[in-house]
KEKE-3310 file (N, C-alpha, C; in steps of 0.2 Angstrom, whole numbers, plus 5000, padded with zeros to 4 digits):
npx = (4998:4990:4988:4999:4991:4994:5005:5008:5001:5007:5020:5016:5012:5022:5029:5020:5021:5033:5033:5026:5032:5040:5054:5068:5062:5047:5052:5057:5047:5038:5044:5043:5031:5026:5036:5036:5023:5005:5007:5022:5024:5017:5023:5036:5032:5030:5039:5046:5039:5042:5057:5055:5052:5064:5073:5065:5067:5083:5084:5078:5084:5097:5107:5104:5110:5123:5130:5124:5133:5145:5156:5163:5155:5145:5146:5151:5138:5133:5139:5135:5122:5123:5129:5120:5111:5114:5118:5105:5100:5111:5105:5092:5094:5099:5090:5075:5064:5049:5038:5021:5009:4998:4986:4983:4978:4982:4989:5001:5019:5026:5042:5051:5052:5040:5048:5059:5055:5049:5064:5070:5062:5064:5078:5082:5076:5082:5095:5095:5104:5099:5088:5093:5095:5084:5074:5081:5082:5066:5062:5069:5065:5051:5047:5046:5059:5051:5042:5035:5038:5033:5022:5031:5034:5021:5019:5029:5022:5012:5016:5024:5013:5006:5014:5014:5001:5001:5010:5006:4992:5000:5005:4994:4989:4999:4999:4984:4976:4975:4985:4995:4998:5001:5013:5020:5021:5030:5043:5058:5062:5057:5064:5075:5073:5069:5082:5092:5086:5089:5102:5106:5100:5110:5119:5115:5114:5127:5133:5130:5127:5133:5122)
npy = (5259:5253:5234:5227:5218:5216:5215:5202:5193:5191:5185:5173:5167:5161:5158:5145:5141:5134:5127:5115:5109:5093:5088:5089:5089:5084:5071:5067:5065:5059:5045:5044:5044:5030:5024:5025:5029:5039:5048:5051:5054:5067:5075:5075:5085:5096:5100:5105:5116:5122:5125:5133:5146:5147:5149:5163:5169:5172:5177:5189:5198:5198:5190:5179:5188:5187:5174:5169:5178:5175:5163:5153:5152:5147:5136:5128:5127:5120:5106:5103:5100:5092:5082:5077:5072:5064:5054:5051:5043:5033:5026:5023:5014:5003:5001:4987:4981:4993:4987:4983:4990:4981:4989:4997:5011:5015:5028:5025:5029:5018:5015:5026:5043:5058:5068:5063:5061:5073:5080:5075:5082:5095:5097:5092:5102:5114:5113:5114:5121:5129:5134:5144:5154:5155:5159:5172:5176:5177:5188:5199:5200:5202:5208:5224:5235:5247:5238:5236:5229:5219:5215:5209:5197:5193:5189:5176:5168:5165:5159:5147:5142:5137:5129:5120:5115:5110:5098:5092:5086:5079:5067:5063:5057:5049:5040:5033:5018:5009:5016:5015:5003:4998:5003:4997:4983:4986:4982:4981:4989:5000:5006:5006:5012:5028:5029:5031:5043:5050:5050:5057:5070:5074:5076:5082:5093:5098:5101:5113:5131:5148:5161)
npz = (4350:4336:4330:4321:4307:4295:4294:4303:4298:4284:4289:4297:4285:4279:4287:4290:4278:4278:4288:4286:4277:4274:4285:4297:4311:4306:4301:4318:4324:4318:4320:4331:4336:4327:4334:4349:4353:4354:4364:4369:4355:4356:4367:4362:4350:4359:4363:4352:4350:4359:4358:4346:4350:4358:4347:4342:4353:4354:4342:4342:4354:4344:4346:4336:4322:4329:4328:4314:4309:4311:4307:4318:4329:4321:4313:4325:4334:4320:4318:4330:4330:4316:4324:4332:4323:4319:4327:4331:4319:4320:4330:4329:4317:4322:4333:4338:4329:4328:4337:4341:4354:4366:4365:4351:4352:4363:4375:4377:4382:4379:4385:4382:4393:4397:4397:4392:4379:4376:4376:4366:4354:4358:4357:4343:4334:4341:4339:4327:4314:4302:4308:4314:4306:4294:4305:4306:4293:4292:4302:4298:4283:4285:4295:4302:4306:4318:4321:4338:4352:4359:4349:4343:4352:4352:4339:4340:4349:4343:4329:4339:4343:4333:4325:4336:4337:4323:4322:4333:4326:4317:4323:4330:4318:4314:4323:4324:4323:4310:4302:4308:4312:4300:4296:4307:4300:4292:4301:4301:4291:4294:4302:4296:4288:4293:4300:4288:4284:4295:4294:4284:4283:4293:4287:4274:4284:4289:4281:4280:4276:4282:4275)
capx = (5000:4988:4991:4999:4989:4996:5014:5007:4997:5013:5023:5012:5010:5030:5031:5016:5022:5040:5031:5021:5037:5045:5061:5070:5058:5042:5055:5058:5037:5035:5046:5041:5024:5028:5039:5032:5017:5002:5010:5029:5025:5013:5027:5039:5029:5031:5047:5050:5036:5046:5062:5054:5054:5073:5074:5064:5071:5088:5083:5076:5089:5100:5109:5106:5113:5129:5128:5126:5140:5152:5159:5166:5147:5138:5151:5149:5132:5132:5142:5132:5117:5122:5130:5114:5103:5118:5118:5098:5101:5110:5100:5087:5095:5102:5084:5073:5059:5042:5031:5014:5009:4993:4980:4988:4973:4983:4994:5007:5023:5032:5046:5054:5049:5038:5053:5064:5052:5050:5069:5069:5059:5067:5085:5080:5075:5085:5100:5096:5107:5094:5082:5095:5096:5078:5070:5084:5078:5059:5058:5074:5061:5046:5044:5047:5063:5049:5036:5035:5045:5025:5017:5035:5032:5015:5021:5036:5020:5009:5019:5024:5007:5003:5020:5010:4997:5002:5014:5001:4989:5004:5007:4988:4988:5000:4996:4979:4978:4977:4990:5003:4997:5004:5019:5022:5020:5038:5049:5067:5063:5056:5069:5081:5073:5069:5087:5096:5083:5092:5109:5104:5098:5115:5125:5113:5117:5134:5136:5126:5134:5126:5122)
capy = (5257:5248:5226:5226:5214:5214:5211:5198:5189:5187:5181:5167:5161:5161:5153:5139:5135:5131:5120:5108:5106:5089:5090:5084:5088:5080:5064:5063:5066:5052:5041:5045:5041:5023:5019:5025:5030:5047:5052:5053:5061:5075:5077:5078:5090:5100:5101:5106:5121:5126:5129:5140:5150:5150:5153:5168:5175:5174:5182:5196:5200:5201:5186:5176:5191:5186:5168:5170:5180:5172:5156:5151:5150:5144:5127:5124:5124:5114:5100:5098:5095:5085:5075:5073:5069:5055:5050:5049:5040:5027:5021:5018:5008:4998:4997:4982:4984:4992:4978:4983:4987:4976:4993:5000:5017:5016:5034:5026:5031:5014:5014:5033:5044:5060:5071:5061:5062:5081:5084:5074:5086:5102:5096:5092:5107:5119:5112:5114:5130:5130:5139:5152:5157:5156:5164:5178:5181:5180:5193:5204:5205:5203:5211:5231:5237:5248:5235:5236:5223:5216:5213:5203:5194:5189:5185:5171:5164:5162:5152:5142:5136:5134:5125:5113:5110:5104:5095:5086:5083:5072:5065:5060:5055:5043:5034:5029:5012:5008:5019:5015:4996:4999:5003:4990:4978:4987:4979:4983:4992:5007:5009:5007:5020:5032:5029:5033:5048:5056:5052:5060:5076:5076:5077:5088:5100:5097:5105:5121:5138:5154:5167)
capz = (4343:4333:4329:4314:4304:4288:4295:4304:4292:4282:4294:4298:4281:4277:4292:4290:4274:4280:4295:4284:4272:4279:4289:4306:4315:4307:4303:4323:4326:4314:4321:4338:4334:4328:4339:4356:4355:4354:4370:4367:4350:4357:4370:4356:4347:4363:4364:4346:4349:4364:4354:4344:4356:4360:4343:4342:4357:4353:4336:4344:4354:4341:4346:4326:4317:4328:4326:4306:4305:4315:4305:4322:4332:4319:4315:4332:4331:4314:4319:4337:4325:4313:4328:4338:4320:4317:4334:4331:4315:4321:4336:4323:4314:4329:4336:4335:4324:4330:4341:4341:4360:4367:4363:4348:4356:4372:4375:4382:4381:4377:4386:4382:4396:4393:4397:4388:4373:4375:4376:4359:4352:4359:4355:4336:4333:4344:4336:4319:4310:4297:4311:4316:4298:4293:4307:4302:4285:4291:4305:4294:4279:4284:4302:4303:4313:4319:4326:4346:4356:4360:4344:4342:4355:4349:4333:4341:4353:4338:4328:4343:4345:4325:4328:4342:4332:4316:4325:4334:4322:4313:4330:4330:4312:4313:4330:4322:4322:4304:4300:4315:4308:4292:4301:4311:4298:4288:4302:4302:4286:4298:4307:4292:4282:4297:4302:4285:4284:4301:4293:4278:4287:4298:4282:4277:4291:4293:4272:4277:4276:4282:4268)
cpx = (4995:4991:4994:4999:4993:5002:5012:5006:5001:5016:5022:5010:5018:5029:5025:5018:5026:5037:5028:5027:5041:5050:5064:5064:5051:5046:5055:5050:5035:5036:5043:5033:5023:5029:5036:5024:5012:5006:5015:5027:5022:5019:5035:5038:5030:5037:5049:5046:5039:5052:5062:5054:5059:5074:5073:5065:5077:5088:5082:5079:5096:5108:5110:5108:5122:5132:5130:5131:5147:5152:5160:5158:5144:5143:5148:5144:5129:5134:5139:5126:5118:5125:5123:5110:5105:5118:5109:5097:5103:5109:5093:5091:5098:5094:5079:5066:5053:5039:5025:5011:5000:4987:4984:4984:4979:4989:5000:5015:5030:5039:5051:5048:5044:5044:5059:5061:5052:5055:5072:5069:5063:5076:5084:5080:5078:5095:5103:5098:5103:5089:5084:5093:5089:5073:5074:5081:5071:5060:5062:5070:5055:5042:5048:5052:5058:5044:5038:5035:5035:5023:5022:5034:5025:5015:5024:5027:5013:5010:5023:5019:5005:5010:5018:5005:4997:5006:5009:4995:4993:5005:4999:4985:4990:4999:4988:4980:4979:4983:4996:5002:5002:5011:5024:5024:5028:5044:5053:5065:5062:5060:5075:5081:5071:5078:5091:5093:5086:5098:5110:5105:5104:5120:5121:5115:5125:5137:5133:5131:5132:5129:5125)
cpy = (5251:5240:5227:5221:5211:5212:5204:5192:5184:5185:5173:5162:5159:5156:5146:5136:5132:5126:5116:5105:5099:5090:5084:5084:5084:5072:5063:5062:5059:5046:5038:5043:5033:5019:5018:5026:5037:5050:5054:5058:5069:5078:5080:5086:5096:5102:5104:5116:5126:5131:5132:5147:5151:5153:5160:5172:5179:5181:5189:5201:5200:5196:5180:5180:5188:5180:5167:5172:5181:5164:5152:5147:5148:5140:5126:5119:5119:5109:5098:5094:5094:5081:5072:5070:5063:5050:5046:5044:5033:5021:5018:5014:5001:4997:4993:4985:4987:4988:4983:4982:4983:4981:4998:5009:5017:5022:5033:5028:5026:5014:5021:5038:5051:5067:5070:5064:5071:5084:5081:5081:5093:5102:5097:5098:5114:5120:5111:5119:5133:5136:5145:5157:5159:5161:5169:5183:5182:5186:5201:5208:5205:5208:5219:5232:5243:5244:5234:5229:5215:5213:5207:5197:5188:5185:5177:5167:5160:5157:5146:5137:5133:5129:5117:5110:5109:5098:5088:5082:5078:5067:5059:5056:5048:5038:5031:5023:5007:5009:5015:5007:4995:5000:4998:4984:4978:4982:4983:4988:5001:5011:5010:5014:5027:5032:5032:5042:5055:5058:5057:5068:5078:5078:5083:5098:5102:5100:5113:5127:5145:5157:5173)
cpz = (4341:4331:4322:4309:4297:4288:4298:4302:4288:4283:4294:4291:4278:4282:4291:4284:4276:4283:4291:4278:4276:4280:4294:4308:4314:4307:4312:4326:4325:4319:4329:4339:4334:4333:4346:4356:4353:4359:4370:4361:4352:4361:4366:4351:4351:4364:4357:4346:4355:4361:4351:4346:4359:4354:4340:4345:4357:4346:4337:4348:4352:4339:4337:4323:4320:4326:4318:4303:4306:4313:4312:4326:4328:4314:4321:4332:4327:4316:4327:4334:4322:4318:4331:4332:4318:4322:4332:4327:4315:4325:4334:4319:4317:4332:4334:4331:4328:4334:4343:4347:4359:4364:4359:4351:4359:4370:4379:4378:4376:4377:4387:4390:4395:4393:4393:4381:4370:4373:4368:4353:4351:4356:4346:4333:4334:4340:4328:4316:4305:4301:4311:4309:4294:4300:4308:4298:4287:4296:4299:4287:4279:4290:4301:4310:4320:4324:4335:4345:4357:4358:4341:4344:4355:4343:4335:4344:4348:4335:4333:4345:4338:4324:4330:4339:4328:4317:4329:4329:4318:4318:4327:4322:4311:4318:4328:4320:4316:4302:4304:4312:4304:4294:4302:4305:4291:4292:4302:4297:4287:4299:4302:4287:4287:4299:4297:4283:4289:4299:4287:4280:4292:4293:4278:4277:4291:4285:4275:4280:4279:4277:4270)
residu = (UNK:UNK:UNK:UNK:UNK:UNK:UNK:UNK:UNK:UNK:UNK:UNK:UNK:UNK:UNK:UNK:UNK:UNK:UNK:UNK:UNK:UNK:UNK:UNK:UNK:UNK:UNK:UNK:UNK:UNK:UNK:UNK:UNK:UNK:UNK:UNK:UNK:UNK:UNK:UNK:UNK:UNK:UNK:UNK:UNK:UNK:UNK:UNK:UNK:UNK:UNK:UNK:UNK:UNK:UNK:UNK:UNK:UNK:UNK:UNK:UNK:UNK:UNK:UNK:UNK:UNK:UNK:UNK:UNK:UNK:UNK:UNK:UNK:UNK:UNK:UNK:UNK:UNK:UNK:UNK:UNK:UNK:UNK:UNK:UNK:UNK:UNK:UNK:UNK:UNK:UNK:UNK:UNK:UNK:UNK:UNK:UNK:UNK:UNK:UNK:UNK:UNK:UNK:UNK:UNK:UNK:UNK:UNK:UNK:UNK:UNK:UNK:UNK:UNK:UNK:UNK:UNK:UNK:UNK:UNK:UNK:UNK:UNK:UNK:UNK:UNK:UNK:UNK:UNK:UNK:UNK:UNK:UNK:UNK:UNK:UNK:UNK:UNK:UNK:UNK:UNK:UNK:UNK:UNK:UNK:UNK:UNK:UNK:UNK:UNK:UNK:UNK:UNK:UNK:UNK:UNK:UNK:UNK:UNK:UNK:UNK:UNK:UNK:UNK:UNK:UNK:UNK:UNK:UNK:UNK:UNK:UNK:UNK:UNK:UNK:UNK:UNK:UNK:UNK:UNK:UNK:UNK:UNK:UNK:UNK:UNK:UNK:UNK:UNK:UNK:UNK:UNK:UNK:UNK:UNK:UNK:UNK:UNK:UNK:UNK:UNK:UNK:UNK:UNK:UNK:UNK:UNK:UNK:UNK:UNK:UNK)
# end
């Protein structure tokens, strides 16, 4: 069976819009950048392109139509993310500001581990109801009940990686030392506006409904 480019094609740009639209996920990139370091956020990043892939799989087995259409599974769901993006929410605003390590270069991790950073990542995003529901509607009108299980598969590893890297190129945008400066130099006001930013997004989550 021939690739089916033109389904694909579509796919990928529905889905690249969505990804550079701001969110949870770039919020916790950002933050994870500032706070800790290139190396946390990339490992973040990695963790968010992981979940993608729980996401797509589930979808594919058939799993998000039950999900959507079960009020009971999909609360659950909702109230575990927005507890974890109020939980995220207000340990920033409880954490000291920024400090600026000795080589703002250096890929260290400052202080989160890179498992830790990664399961950041993969949580954020794993637990977000918005995905069930969205990557729904994208494969239900854009991918053919027809396309082999294969081309499927390509599809989810595709955007797992264009996922990876947009992800990281914010990762690397904001760890440049200018930038991550400028940062620094907010103080509390980081953490106050990254913090109200999560509680925002948990309230949010915690109003959404499936269609």
């Amino acid at each position: 069976m021939a690739f089916p480019w033109l389904e694909f094609l579509g796919l990928m740009l529905a889905f690249g819009i969505n990804v550079i639209i701001p969110g949870a996920d770039f919020a916790m990139v950002l933050r994870q950048s500032i706070a800790h370091g290139r190396r946390a956020a990339l490992m973040t990043s990695a963790g968010i392109a992981t979940a993608i892939l729980v996401h797509g799989a589930y979808t594919l087995l058939g799993v998000g139509v039950i999900v959507a259409q079960s009020i009971l599974l999909f609360d659950i769901l909702k109230w575990l993310g927005a507890a974890y993006l109020l939980w995220l929410g207000i340990s920033a605003l409880r954490s000291p500001p920024p400090q600026p390590p000795k080589d703002l270069a250096a890929g260290a991790t400052g202080g989160i581990s890179d498992w830790g950073a990664f399961g950041m990542g993969f949580l954020t995003n794993l637990l977000n109801p918005k995905a069930v529901l969205f990557f729904l509607a994208l494969f239900t009108t854009l991918v053919s009940a027809g396309t082999a299980l294969g081309h499927k598969v390509v599809y989810l590893g595709t955007m797992s990686l264009m996922l990876l890297v947009w992800f990281s190129l914010v990762s690397v945008f904001f760890t440049t030392p200018a930038i991550r400066q400028g940062f620094f130099r907010l103080g509390r006001w980081f953490n106050r506006v990254t913090g109200a930013t999560f509680i925002l997004l948990a309230i949010r989550v915690a109003v959404a409904r499936p269609s």
